[in-house]
C-alpha positions as a Markdown table, in Angstrom:
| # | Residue | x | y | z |
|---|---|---|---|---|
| 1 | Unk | -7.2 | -13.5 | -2.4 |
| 2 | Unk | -5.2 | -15.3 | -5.1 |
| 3 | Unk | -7.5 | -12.7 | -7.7 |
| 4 | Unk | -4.5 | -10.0 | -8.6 |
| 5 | Unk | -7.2 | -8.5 | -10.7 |
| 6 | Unk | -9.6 | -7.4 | -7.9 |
| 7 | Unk | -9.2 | -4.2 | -5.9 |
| 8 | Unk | -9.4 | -6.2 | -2.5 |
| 9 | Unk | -11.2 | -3.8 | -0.1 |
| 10 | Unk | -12.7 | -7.3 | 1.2 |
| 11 | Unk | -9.1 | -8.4 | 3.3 |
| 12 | Unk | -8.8 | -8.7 | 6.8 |
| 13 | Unk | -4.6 | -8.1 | 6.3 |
| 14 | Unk | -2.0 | -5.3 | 5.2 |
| 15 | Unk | -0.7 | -5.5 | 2.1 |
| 16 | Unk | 2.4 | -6.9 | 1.1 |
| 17 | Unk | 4.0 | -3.7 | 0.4 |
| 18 | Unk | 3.4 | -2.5 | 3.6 |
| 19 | Unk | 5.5 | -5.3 | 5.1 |
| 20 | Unk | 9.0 | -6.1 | 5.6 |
| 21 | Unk | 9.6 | -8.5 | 3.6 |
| 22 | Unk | 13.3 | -8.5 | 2.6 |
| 23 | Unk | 14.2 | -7.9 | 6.0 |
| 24 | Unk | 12.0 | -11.3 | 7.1 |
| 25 | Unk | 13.8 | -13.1 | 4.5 |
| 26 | Unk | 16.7 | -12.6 | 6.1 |
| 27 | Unk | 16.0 | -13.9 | 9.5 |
| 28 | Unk | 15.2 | -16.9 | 8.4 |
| 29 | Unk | 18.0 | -17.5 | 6.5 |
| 30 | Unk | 19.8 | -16.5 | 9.9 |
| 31 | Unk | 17.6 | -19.0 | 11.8 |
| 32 | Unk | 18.3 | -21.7 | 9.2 |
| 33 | Unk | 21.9 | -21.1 | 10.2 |
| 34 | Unk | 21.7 | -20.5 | 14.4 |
| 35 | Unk | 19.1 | -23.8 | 14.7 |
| 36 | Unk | 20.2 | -27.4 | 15.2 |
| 37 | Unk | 20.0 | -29.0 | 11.9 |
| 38 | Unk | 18.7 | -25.9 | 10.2 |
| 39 | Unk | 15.5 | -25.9 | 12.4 |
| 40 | Unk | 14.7 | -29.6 | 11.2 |
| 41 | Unk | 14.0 | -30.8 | 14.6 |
| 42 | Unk | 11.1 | -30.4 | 16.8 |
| 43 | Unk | 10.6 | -27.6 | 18.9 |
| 44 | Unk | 9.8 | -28.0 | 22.8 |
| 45 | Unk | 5.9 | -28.1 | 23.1 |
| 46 | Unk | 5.1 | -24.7 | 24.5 |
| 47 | Unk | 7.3 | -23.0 | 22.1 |
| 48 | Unk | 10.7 | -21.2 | 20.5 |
| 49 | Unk | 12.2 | -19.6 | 23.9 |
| 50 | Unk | 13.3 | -16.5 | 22.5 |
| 51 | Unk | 10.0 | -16.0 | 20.6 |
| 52 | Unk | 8.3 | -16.4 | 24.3 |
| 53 | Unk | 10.4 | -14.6 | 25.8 |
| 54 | Unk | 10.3 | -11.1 | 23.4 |
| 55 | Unk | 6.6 | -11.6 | 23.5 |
| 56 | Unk | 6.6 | -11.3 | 27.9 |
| 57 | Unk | 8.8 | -8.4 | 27.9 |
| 58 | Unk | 6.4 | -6.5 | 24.7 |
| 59 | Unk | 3.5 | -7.4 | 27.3 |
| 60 | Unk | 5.0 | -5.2 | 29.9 |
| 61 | Unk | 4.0 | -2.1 | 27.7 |
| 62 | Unk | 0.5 | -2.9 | 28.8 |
| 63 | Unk | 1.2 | -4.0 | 32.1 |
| 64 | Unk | 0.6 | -7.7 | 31.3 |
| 65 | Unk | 3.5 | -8.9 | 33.4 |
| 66 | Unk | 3.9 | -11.9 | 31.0 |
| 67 | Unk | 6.8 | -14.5 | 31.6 |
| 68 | Unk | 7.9 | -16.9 | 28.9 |
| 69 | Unk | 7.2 | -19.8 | 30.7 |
| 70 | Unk | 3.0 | -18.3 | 31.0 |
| 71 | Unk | 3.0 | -18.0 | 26.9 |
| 72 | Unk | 2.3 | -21.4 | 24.5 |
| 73 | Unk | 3.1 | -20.7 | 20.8 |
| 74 | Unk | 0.4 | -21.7 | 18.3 |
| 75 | Unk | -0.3 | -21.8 | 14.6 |
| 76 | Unk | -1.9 | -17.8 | 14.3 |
| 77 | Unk | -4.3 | -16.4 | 16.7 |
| 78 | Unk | -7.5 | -18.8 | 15.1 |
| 79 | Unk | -5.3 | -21.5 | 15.9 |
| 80 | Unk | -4.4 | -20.1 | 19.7 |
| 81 | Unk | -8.7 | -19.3 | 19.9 |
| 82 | Unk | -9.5 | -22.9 | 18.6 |
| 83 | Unk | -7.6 | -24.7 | 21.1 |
| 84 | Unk | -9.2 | -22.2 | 24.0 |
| 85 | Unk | -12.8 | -22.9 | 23.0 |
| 86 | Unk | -12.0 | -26.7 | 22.3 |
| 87 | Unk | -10.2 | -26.9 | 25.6 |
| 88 | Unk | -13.2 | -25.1 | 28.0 |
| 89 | Unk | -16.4 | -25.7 | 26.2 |
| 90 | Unk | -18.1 | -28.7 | 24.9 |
| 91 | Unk | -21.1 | -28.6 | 22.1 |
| 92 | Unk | -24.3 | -27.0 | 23.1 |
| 93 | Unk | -22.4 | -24.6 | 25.6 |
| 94 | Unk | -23.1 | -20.4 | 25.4 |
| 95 | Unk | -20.5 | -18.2 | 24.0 |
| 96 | Unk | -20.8 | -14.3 | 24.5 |
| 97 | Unk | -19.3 | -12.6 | 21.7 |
| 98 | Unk | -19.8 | -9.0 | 20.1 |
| 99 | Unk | -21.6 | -7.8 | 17.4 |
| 100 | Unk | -20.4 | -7.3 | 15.0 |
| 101 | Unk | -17.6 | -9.3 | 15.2 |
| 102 | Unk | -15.2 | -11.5 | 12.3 |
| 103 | Unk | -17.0 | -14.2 | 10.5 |
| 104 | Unk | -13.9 | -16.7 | 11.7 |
| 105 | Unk | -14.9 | -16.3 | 14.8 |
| 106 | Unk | -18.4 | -17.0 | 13.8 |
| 107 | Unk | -17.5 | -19.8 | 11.7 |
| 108 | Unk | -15.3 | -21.4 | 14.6 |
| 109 | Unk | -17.9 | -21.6 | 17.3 |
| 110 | Unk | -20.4 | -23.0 | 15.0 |
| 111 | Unk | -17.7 | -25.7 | 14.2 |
| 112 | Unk | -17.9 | -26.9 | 17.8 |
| 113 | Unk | -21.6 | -26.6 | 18.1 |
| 114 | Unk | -21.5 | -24.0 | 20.1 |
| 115 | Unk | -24.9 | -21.6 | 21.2 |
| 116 | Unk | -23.6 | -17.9 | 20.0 |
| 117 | Unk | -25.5 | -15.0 | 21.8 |
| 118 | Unk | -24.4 | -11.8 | 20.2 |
| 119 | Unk | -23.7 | -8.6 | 22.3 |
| 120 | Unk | -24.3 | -5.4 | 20.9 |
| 121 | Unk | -21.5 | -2.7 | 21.2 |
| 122 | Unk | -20.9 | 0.8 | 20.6 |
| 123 | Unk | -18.7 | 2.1 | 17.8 |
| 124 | Unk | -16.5 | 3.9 | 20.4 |
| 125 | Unk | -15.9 | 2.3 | 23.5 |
| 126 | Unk | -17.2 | -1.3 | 22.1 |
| 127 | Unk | -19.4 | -3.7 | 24.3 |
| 128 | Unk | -21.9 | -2.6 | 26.9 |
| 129 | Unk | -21.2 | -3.6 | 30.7 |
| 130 | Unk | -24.2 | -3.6 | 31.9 |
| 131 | Unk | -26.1 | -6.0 | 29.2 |
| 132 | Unk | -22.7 | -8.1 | 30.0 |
| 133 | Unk | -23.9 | -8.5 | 33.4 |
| 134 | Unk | -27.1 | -9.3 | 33.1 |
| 135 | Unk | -26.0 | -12.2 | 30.8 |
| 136 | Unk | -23.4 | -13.4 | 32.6 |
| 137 | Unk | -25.9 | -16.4 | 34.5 |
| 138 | Unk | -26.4 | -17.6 | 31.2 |
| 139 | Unk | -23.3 | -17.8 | 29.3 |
| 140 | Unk | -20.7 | -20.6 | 29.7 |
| 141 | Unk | -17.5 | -18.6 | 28.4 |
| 142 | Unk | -17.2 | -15.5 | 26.6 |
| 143 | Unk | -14.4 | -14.1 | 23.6 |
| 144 | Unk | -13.8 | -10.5 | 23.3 |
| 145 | Unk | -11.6 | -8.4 | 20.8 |
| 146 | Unk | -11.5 | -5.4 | 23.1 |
| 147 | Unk | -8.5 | -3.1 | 21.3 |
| 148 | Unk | -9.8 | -2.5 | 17.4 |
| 149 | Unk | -12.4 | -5.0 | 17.4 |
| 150 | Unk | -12.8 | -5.7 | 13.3 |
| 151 | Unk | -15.1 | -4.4 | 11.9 |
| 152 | Unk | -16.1 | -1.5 | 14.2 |
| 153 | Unk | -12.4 | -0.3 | 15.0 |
| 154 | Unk | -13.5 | 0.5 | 19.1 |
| 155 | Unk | -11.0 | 0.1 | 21.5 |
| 156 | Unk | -13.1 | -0.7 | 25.0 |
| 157 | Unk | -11.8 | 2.0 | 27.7 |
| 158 | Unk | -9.2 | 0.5 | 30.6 |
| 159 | Unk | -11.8 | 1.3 | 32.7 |
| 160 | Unk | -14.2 | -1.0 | 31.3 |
| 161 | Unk | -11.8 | -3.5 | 30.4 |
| 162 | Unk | -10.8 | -3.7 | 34.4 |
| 163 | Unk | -14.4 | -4.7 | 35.1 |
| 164 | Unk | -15.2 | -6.9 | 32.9 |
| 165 | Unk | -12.0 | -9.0 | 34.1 |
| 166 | Unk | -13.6 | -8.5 | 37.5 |
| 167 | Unk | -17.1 | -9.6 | 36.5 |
| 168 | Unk | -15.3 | -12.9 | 34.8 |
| 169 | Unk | -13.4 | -13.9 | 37.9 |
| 170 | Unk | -16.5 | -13.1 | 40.0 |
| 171 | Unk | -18.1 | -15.6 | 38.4 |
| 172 | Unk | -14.9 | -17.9 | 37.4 |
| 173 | Unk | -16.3 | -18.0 | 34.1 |
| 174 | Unk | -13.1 | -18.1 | 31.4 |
| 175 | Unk | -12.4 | -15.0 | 29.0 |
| 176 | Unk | -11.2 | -15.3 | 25.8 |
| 177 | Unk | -9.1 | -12.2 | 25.1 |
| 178 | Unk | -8.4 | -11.4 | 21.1 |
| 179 | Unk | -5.8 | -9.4 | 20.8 |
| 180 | Unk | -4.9 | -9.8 | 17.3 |
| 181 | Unk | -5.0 | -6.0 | 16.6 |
| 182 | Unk | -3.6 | -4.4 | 20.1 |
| 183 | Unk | -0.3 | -3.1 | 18.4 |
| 184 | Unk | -1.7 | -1.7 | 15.6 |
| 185 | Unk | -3.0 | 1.6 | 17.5 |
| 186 | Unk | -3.3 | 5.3 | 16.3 |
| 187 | Unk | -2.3 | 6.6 | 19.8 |
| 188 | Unk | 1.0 | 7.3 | 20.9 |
| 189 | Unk | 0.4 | 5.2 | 24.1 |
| 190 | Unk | -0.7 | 1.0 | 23.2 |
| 191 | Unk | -3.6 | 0.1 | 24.8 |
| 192 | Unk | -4.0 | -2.4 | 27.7 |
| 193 | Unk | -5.9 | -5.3 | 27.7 |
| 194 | Unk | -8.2 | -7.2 | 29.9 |
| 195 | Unk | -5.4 | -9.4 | 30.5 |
| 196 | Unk | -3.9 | -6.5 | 32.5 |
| 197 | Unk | -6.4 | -7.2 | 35.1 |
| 198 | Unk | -6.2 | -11.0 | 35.5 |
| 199 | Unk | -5.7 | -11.7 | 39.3 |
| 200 | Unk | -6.3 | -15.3 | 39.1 |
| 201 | Unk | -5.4 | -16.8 | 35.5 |
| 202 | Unk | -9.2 | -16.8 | 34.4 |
| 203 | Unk | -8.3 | -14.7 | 31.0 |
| 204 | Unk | -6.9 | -16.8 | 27.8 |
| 205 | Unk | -4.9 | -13.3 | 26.0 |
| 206 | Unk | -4.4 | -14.4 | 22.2 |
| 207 | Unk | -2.5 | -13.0 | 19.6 |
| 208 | Unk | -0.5 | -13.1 | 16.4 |
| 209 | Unk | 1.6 | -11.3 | 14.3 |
| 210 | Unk | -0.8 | -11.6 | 11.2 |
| 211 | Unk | -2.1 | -8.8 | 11.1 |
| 212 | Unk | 1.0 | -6.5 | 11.5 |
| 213 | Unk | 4.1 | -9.1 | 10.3 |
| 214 | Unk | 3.6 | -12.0 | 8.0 |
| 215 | Unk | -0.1 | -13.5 | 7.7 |
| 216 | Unk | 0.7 | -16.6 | 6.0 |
| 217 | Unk | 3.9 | -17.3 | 8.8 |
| 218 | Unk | 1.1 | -18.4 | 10.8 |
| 219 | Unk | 2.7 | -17.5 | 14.0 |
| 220 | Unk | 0.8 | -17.0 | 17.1 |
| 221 | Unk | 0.6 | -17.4 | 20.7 |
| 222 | Unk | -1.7 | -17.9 | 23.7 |
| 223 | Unk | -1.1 | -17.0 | 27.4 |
| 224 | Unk | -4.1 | -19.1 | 29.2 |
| 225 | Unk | -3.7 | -18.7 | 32.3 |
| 226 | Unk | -4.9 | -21.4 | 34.6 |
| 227 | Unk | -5.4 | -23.7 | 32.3 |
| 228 | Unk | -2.3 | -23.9 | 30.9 |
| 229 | Unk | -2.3 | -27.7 | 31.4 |
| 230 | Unk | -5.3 | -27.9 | 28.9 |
| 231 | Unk | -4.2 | -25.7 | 25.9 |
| 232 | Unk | -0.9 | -27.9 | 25.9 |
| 233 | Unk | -2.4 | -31.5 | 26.2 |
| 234 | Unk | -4.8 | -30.3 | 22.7 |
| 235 | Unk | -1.6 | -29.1 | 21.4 |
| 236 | Unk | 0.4 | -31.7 | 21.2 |
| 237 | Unk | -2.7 | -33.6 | 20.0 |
| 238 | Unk | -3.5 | -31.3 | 17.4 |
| 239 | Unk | 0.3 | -30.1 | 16.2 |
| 240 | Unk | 2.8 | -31.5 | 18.0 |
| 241 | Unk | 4.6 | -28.3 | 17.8 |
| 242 | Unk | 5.3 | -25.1 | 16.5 |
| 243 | Unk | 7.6 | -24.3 | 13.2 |
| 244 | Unk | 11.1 | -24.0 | 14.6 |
| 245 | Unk | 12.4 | -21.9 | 11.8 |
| 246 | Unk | 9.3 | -19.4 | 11.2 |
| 247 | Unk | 9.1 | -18.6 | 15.6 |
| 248 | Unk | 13.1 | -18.3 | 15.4 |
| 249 | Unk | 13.2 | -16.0 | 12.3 |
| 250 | Unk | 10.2 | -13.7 | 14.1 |
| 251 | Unk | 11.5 | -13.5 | 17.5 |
| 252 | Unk | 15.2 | -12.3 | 16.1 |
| 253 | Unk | 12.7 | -9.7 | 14.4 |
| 254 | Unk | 11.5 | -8.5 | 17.6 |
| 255 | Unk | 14.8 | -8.9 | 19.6 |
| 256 | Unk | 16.7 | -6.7 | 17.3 |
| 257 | Unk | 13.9 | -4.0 | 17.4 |
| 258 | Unk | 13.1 | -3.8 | 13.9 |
| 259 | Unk | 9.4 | -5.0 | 14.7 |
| 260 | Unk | 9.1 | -1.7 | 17.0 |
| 261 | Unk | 10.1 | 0.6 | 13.7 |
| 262 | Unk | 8.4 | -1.5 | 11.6 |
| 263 | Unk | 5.1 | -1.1 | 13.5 |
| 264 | Unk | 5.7 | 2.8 | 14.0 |
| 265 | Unk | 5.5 | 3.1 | 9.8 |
| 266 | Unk | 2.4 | 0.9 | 9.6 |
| 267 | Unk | 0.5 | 3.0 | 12.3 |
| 268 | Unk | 1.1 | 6.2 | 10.5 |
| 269 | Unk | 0.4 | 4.7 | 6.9 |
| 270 | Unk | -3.3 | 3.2 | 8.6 |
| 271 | Unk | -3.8 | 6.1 | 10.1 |
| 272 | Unk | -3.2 | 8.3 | 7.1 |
| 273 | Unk | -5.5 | 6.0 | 5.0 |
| 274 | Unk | -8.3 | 5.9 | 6.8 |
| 275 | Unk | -8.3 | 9.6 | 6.8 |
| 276 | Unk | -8.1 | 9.4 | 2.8 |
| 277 | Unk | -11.2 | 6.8 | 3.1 |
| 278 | Unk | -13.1 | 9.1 | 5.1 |
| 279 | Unk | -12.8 | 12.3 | 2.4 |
| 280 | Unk | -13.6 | 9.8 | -0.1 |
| 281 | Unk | -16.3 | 8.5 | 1.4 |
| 282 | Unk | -17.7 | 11.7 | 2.0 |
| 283 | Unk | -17.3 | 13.1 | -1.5 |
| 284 | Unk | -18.5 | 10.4 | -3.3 |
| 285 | Unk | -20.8 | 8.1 | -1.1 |
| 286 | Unk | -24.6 | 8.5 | -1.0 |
| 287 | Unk | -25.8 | 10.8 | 1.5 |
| 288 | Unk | -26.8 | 10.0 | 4.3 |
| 289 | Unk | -23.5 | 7.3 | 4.4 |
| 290 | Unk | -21.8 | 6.9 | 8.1 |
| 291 | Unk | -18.4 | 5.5 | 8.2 |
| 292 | Unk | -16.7 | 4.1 | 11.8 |
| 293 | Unk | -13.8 | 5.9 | 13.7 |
| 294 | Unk | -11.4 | 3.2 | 14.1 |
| 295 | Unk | -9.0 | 4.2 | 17.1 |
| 296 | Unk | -6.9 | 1.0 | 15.6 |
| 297 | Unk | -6.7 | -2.0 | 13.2 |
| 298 | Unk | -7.3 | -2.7 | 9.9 |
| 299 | Unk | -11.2 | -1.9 | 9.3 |
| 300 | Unk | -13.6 | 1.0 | 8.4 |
| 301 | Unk | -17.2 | -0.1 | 9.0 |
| 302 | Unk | -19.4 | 1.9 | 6.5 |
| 303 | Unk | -23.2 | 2.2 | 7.1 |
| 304 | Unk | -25.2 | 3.0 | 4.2 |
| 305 | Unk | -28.6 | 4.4 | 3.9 |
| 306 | Unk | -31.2 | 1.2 | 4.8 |
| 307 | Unk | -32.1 | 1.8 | 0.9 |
| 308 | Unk | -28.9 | -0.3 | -0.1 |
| 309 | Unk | -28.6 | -3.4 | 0.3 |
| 310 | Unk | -24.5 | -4.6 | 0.5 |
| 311 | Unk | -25.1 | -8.2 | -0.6 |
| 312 | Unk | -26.5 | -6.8 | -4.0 |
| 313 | Unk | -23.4 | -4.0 | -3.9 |
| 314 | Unk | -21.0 | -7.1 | -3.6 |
| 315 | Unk | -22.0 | -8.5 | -6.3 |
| 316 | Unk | -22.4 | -5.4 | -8.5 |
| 317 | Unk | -19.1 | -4.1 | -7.3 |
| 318 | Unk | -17.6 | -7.2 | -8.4 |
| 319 | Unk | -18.6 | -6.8 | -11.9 |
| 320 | Unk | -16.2 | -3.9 | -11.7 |
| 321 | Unk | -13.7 | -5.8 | -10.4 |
| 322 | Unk | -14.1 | -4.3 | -6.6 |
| 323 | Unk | -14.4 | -6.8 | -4.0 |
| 324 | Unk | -16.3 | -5.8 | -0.5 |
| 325 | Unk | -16.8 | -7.3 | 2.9 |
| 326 | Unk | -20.7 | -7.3 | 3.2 |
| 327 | Unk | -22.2 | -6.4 | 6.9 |
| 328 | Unk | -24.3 | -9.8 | 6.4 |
| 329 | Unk | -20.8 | -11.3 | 7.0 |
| 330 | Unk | -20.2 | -10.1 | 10.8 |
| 331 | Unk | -23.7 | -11.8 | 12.1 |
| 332 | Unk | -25.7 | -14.9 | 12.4 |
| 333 | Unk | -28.8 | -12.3 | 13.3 |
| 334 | Unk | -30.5 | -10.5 | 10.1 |
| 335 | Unk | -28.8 | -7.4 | 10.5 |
| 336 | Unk | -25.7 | -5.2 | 8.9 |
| 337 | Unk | -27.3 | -5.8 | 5.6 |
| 338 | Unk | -26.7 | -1.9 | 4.8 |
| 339 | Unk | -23.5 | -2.0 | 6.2 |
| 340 | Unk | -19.6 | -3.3 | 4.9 |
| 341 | Unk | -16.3 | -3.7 | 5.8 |
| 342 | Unk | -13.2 | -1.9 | 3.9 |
| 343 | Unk | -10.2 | -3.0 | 4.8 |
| 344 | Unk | -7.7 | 0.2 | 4.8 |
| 345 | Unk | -3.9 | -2.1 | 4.5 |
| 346 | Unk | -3.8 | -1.3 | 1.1 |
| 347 | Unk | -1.1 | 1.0 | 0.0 |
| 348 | Unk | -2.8 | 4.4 | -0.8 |
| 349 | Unk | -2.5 | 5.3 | -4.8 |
| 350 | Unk | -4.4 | 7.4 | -7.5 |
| 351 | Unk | -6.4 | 4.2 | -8.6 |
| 352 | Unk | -6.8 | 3.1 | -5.4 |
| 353 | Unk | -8.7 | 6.4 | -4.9 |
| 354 | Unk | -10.5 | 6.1 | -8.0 |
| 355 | Unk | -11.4 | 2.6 | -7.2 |
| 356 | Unk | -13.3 | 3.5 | -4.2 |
| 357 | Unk | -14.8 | 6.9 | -5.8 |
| 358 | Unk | -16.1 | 4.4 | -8.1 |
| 359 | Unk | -17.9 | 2.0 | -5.5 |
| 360 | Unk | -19.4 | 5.7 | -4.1 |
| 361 | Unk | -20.6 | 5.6 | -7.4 |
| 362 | Unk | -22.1 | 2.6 | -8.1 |
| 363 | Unk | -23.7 | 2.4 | -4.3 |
| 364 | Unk | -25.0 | 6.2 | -5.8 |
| 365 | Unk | -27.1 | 4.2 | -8.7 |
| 366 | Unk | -28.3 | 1.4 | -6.3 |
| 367 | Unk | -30.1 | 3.9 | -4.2 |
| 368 | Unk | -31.1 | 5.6 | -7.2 |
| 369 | Unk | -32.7 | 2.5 | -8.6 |
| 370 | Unk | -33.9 | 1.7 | -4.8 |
| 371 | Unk | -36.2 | 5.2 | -5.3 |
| 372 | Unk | -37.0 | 4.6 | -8.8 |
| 373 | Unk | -38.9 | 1.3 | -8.2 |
């Protein structure tokens, strides 16, 4: 990411132009000034007060019900999933995730030797109950990213999301609920969450404000329920604590309401460029080319013809100074290989444009080549 050279269709975050930055720079200067000793000290263990606290009352616009004292701040949501899946499973245990589903999330669970069986889902309304249930005897904990799931976009229906927190507490098996991307929708109305269903404290909700705020603030935050006693013993193992400065200087942001406006501009501008994407796409993409209708989030899934093969379009895209998210990313199965990711957080321009009519382009002489040989 450090390449200012490459067209970055590849990242998972918005753009630094589409973020307040001068506005974050001054809240932590006002933090600096409103902490004890400039935010030098440690903070409690479960986290900056007023940061918890705006986070319960913004959980009441999907009837989460959240108080401060059921939230424990963490180092981004990897950091808040990482101490769920260190805390509840142990190596050779079975995780139920989707497919696909983001590579860190891949990457994580292998990390703690953990048996991944991936769960196909639908573009629109995301997993499938029904092959949920019949797994559910054979899996030891599960993590979903219900609203926007990267790379597809989904967001599972509130009626599905209600039973699948009711299959999980019928079996007391723990849910790990991603919610990294539940602000960022293209409704007017933000979507619940499983979470929203939790009668007895079996869902973990995680979130962050990575994806919509500040990624490299690494500020996060998990509500886990019942086993609130666990996440807090690995986290004082693990980190001690949160930053003061950075959870101060983010929940002034939300306090004051900026967040709120901020968020209502980044909706419309993801919005508006994923509707640019998609004429693109169909101009200028080999036919036959499918393309994802993200209700939410960051990502447009693009299917190619099975003629072209993304690994090979990486690396000829790259040549060109284009960089892509190949489907062979979002599985550990041998699928997706026709497929990629394109991240739509990059401010829209003319060369932006012209930068993807040109990987239509080049994907246009792979499949020739594919016929000619």
């Amino acid at each position: 990411m450090g390449n200012t050279d490459l067209t970055l269709f590849s990242i998972g975050v918005p753009s630094g132009n589409l973020l307040p930055l001068a506005k974050l720079k001054k809240e932590i200067v006002s933090a600096s000034r409103e902490l004890r000793e400039g935010g030098t000290e440690y903070e409690p263990l479960q986290g900056n007060l007023k940061f918890r606290r705006m986070i319960a009352a913004r959980s009441l616009a999907w009837e989460g019900h959240l108080s401060e004292g059921d939230i424990i701040t963490t180092s981004g949501c990897m950091n808040a999933l990482s101490l769920c899946l260190m805390a509840l499973t142990k190596s050779g245990d079975v995780i139920a995730i989707e497919s696909p589903c983001y590579p860190g999330i891949l990457q994580l669970t292998l990390s703690l030797g953990l048996q991944v069986m991936e769960i196909a889902t639908h573009p629109v309304t995301g997993i499938d109950i029904e092959v949920l249930k019949s797994i559910m005897p054979k899996i030891d904990i599960c993590l979903l990213v219900p609203n926007f799931n990267t790379p597809l976009g989904y967001c599972i229906p509130d009626k599905s999301k209600k039973e699948i927190a009711e299959l999980f507490s019928q079996y007391d098996i723990p849910l790990i609920e991603d919610d990294t991307y539940g602000d960022i929708h293209f409704s007017q109305k933000r979507p619940k969450c499983c979470k929203s269903f939790d009668t007895d404290g079996n869902i973990l909700w995680c979130s962050s404000v990575s994806k919509t705020l500040a990624p490299g603030y690494r500020v996060g935050w998990v509500a886990p329920g019942k086993y609130k006693e666990q996440i807090l013993r690995l986290k004082l193992i693990h980190s001690v604590s949160s930053t003061s400065l950075i959870n101060e200087a983010v929940g002034n942001f939300l306090m004051t309401g900026k967040y709120e406006n901020h968020l209502r501009r980044l909706r419309k501008t993801l919005q508006e460029n994923y509707q640019n994407y998609a004429v693109i796409i169909a101009d200028h993409f080999p036919f036959g080319t499918k393309i994802s209708r993200p209700q939410g989030g960051l990502a447009l899934w693009v299917e190619f013809p099975k003629e072209i093969d993304t690994a090979e379009l990486y690396n000829y895209a790259l040549q060109h100074k284009i960089s892509i998210a190949p489907g062979r990313m979002f599985t550990l199965q041998d699928q997706f290989q026709n497929c990629m990711r394109l991240c739509i957080g990059l401010p829209w321009t003319e060369e932006l444009g012209q930068k993807l009519k040109l990987l239509g382009s080049l994907s246009k002489k792979m499949k020739q080549n594919s016929a000619g040989n």
